[in-house]
C-alpha positions in Angstrom: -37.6 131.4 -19.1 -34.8 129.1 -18.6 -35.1 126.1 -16.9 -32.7 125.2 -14.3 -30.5 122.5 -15.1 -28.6 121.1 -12.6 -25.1 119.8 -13.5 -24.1 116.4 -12.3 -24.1 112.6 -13.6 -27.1 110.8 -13.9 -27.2 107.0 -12.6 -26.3 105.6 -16.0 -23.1 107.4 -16.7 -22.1 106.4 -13.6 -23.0 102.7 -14.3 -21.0 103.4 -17.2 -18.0 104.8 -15.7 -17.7 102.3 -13.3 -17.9 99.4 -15.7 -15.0 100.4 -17.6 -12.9 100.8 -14.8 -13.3 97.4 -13.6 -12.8 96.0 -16.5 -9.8 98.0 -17.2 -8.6 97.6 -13.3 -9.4 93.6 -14.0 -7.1 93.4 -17.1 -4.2 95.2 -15.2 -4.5 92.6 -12.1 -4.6 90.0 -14.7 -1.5 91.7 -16.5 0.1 91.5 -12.6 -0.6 88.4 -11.7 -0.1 86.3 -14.8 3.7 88.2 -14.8 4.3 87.4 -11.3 3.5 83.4 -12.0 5.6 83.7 -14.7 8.3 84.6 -12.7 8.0 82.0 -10.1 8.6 79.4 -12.9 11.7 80.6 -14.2 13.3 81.1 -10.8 12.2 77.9 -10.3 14.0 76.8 -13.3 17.2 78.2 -12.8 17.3 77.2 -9.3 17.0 73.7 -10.6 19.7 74.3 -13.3 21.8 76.0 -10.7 22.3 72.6 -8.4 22.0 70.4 -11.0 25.0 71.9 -12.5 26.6 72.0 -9.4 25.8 68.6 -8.5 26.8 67.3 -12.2 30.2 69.2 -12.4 31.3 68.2 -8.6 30.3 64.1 -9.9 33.0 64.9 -13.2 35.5 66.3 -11.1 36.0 63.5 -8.8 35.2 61.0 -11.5 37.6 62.3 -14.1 40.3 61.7 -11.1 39.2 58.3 -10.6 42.3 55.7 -10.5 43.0 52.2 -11.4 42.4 49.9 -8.2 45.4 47.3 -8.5 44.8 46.4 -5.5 41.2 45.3 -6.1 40.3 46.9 -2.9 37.2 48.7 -3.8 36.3 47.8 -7.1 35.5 43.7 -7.1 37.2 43.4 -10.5 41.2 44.1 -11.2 42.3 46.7 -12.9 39.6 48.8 -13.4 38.4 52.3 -12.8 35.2 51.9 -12.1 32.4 49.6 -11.0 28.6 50.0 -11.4 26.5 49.3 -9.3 22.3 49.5 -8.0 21.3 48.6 -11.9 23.8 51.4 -13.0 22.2 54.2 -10.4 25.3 54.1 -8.5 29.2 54.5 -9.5 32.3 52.8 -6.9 35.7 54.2 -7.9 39.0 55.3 -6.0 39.3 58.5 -6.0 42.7 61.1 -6.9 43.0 60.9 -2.9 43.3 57.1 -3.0 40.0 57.2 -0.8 37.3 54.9 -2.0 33.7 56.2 -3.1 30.6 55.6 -4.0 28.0 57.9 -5.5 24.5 56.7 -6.0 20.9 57.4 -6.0 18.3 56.3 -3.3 14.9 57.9 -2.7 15.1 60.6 -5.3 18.4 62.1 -3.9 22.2 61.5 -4.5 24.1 60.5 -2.3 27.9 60.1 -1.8 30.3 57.8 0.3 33.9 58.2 0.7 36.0 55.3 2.9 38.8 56.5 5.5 41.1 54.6 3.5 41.3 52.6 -0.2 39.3 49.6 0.8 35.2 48.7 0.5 35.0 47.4 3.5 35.6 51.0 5.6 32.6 53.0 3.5 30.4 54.6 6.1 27.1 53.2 6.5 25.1 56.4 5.8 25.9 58.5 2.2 26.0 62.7 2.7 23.3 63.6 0.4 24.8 65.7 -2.6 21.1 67.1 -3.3 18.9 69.5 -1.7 15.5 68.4 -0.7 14.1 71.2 -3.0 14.9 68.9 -6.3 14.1 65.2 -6.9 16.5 62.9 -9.0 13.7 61.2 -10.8 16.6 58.9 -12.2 20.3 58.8 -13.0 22.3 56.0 -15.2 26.0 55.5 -15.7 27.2 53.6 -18.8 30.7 52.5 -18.8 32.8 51.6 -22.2 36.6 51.2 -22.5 37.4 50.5 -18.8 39.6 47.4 -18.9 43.1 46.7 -19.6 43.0 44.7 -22.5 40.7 46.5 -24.9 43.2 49.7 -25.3 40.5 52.1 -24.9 40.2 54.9 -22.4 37.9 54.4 -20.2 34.7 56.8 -20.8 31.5 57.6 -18.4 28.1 58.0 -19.5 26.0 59.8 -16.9 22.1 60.4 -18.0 20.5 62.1 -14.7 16.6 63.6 -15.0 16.1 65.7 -12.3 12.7 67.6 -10.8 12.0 70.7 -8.9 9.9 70.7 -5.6 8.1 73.1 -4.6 5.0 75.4 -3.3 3.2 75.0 -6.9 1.2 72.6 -8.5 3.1 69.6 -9.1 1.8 69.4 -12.8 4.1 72.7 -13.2 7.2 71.6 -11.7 10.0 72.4 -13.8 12.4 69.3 -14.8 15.7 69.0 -16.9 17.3 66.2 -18.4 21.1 66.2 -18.6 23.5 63.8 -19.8 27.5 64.4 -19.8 30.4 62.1 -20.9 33.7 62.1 -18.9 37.2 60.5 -19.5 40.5 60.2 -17.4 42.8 63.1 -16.8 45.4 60.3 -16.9 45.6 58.1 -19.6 45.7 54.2 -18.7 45.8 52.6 -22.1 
């Protein structure tokens, strides 16, 4: 006689079965997840290098046009193109417009001031911030050299600005970037 055997899976390859799928469902999510953190950091990063480039190149432009104030109407010393200020944090210059301006750094953004006219005295109160609230300016320092009359040297810009991301993650994984640029004149003064 045969015995009847019925077909099927016992308890244990099922056991079985289902262990390996987890693990292998478990390794994919892992896979998933780990890719899609991944890619939150670098568009966090590029969004950081995106306005801190902007930022940085709209600074040069208007600092490379900076002019000589022989009036000594925004700048407190004659015949310069540029006066720190704020412990360096914060550049004063007259601008390709004649307009005077100021840009500086107070409470982790940049901020910018430009006069209805040449003079100090007329700078508005409040500065329009140059910076999102997505990024923090952890610092920025300007560093001046050649920018008098008498030393025969063009006048040259230092500016050293390290910059953080804010945002939804942990602050311990906040991307940062350190930049630092030098600028001279369009127009020669020597």
């Amino acid at each position: 006689m045969k015995s009847a055997r019925k077909s099927g899976f016992t308890l244990i390859e099922m056991l079985v079965a289902l262990t390996i799928f987890s693990v292998v469902i478990g390794a994919g999510l892992n896979l998933l997840i780990a890719g899609i953190a991944t890619q939150k950091g670098a568009l966090a990063q590029q969004k950081l290098v995106d306005e801190t480039s902007f930022v940085l190149e709209y600074m040069s432009r208007a600092l490379r046009q900076a002019q000589v104030d022989t009036l000594n109407d925004c700048i407190g010393a004659p015949a310069r193109n540029y006066e720190l200020f704020g412990g360096n944090t914060g550049v004063r210059f007259i601008d390709g417009s004649q307009l005077c301006r100021e840009i500086f750094l107070q409470n982790g953004q940049l901020l910018e001031k430009i006069s209805t006219d040449h003079t100090f005295g007329n700078l508005p109160v409040n500065g329009e911030a140059l910076t999102s609230n997505d990024l923090s300016v952890e610092s920025i320092s300007f560093s001046l050299t050649g920018d008098g009359g008498a030393d025969n040297l063009q006048p040259r810009l230092v500016i050293s600005l390290y910059v953080k991301g804010l945002g939804p993650q942990d602050p311990s994984d906040q991307p940062t970037l350190r930049l630092q640029t030098t600028l001279s004149q369009r127009r020669l003064d020597l």
